[in-house]
N, C-alpha and C positions, 0 to 999 in steps of 0.2 A: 100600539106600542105602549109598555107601561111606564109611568113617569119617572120612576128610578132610570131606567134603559133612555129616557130622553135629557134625562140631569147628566149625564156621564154616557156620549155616545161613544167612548174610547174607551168603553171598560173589557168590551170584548175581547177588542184586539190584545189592549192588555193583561188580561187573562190567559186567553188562547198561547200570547208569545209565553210570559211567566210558566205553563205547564210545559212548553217546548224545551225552555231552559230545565226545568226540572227533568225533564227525563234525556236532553244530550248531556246536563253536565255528571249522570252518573257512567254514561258511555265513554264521554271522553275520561273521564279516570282510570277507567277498564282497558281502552285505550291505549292510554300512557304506563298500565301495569304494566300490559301487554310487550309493550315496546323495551319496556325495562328489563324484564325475565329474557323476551328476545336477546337486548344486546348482553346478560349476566351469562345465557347460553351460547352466543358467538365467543365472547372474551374467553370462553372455557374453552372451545376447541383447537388445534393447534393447523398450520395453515394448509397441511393435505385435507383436516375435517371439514375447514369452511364450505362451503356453497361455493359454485362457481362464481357466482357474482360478487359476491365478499372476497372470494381470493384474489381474483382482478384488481379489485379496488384496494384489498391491503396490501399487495407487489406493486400497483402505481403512488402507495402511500409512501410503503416507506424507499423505495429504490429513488423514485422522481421526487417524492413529496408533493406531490398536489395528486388531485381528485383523476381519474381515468377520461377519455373524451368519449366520445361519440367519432366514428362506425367502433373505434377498437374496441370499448368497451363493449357493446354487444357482441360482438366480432369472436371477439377472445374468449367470450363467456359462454358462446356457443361451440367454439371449439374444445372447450372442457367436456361439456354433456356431452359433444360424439364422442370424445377420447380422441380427438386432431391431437392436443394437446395435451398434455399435462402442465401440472400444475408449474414442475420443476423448468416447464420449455415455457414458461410467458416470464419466469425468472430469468431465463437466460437470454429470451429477446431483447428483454429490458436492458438488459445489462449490457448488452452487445451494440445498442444503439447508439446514435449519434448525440441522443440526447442526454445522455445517464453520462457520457464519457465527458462533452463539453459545456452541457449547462446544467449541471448539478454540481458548485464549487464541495471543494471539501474544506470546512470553516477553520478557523487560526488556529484554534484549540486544539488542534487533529494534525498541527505539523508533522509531527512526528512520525504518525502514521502517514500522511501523502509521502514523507521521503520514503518509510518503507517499502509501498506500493513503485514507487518509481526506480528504488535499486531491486525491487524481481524484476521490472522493467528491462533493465540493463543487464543484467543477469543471463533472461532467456535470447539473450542479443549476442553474446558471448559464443565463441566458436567451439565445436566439439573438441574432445582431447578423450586421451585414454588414461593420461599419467596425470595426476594434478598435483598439486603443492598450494595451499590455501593459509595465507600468513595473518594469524590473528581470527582464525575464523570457528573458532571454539563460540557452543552455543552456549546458556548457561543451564539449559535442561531438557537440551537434545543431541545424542551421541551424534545423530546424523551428520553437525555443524551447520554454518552459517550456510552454506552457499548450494549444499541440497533444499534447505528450506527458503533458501530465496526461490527457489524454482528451476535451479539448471537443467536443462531438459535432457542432456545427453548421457548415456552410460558410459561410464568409466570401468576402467581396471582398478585402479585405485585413485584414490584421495587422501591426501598426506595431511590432517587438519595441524598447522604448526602455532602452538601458544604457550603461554605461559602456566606452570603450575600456579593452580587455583589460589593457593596459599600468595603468590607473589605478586596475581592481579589487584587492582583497584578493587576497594570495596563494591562500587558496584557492578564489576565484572565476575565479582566469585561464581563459582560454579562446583558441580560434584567435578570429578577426574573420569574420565572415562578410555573403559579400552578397544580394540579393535573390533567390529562386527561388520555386520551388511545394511545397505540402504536399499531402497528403492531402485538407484543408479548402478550401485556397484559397491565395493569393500571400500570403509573408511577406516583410518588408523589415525593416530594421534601422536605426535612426536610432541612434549612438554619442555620447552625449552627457549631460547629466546630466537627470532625470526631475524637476528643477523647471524645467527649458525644456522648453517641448513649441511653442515658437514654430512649428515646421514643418506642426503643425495650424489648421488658420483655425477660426473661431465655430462652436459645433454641429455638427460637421462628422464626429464620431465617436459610434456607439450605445454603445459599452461601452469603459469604463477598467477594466482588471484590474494590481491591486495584489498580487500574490503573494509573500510574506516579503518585503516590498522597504522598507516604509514604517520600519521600524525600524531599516535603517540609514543614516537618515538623522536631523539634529534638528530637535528636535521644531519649531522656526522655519521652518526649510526644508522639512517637512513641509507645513505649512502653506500654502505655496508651491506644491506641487506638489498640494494638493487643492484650490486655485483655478483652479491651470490645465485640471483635469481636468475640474472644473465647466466652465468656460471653453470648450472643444473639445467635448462633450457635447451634442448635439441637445434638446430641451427633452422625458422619458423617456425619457432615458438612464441608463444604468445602470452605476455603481460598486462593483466589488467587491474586499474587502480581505482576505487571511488572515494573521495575524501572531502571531509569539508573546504568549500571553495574562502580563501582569507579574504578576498575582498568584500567580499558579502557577507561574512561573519564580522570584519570591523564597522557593516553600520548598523549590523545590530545591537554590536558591545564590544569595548577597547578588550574585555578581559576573553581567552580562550573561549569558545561555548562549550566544553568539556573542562573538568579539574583535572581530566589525567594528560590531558592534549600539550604536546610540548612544541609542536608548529601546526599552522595551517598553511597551506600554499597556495599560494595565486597560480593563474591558471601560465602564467608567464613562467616562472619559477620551479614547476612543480614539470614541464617543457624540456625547461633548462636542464633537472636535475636528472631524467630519465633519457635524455639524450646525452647525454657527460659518462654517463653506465655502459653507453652501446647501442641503446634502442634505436629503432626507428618507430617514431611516431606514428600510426596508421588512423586511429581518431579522437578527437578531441570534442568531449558534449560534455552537455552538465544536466543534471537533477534538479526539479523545480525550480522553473524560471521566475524569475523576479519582477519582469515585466516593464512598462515604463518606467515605472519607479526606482529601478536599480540602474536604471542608466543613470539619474540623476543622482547616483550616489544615497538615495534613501532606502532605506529596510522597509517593505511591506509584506508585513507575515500572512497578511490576508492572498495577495497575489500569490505568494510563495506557496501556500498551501494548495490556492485552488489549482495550482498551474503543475499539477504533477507528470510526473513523465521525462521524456528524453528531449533533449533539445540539444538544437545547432548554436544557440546562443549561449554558447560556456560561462562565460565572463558575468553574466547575470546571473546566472544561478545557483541556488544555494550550497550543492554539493557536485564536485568534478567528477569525471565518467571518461577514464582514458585508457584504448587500447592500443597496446604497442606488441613490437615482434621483433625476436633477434634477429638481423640478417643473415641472410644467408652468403655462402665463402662464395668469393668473387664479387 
């Protein structure tokens, strides 16, 4: 052994390692290009193009928000490659699950949206009719109206959408005018006028009055008014439905209206009161995003409110009322 190789018996090793580092740290760069063009070429395709196993895992990204598990993920990833699946049916399993429905809140910020979600709710809940009369249900830039785009699932003969000329809404209720065509459902028409005349209907002559956010902005006199008329034009089992904001639960959120054009809300007592004083008989009484523990105690929690969307038996906590009712019938 030469005297240099016994002054430094650790020069091998450290040589040996030193050329290793030299030639993995050009690997690992290549590597990490590698990995980068990868994900610059996933990010560019759209989510039929992914790979089975990217599609997986972006449907449990963004449906669930967290990463896929184990069996499903292999599971699911194989049922692509045969074709079990497609891409669009691990979307809708997702969807359809237990777990997408009850533990995936929908955050504060997004109120708006869970009530929307919860009055299609109510909507598709809603009993078939042939005749309809829809008070305030003008959309602001779809002839179809409000209450075909919530989702009512049944065909009609017609639908009567009754609102106000555009010129005479609320600033942010303007809308183009629109005239009679077809939907999906059936023929919608448009009476422009205000929703305590409904003179254009004759006696019994319509199965269903739907009141959607409408009744409160109007007062509560003229309200009145317009659920005689609805009586009125209503076939004897006919059916009244109203969704409005709930006023107990809009006063602990704010002393003032939560709308500038709102000229009452009504508690679920009062709003009872008013549609049984018309004629009705009351058949059910739920509300729109529940409020949860916290609205018992008389506090506003926009977080529960949001995440808690859907129909509920606990009217009185929630943020918006859900009431159907029905003329009786003679005798």
């Amino acid at each position: 052994m030469r005297a240099t190789e016994q002054a430094d018996p650790g020069g091998n090793a450290m040589g040996a390692l030193g050329g290793v580092v030299d030639r993995v740290g050009p690997l690992v760069a290549r590597l990490e290009r590698k990995a980068r063009r990868e994900a610059t070429r996933l990010a560019a395709l759209s989510f039929d193009e992914l790979p089975p196993h990217e599609a997986v895992r972006l449907a449990y990204n963004v449906l669930l928000r967290r990463e896929p598990d184990e069996p499903a993920w292999s599971e699911l990833t194989v049922a692509l490659v045969t074709g079990a699946l497609t891409r669009a049916d691990v979307v809708d399993g997702i969807r359809c699950s237990g777990e997408y429905r009850t533990q995936v809140p929908v955050g504060p910020a997004s109120l708006h949206s869970s009530l929307h979600a919860s009055r299609c709710e109510f909507i598709i809940g809603l009993p078939p009719a042939r005749r309809i009369v829809d008070l305030g249900g003008g959309h602001t830039i779809d002839a179809r109206g409000a209450l075909v785009l919530l989702g009512y699932p049944y065909d009609f003969e017609e639908l009567v959408v009754v609102d106000l000329p555009p010129d005479d809404r609320h600033p942010l209720y303007r809308s183009e005018q629109f005239g009679a065509g077809e939907s999906e459902r059936g023929r919608v028409r448009y009476e422009y006028r205000s929703m305590a005349d409904l003179s254009f209907a004759e006696d019994g002559s319509v199965d269903l009055v739907y009141s959607g956010q409408s009744i409160e902005h109007v007062p509560e006199d003229v309200g009145d008014t317009v659920l005689r008329e609805a009586f009125r034009i209503l076939e004897p089992g006919g059916y009244l439905a109203i969704d409005t904001p709930n006023g107990a639960v809009c006063r602990m959120q704010q002393e003032a209206f939560i709308d500038p054009d709102h000229k009452v809300e009504y508690t679920l007592d009062a709003l009872r009161t008013k549609v049984s004083a018309a004629g009705f008989e009351v058949l059910t009484e739920r509300g729109l995003n529940w409020g949860g523990p916290a609205a018992g105690r008389g506090e506003f929690d926009p977080a529960a409110l949001a995440a808690n969307h859907g129909v509920y038996f606990d009217a009185e906590r929630c943020y918006l009322l859900a009431l159907v009712c029905c003329k009786p019938l003679p005798g």
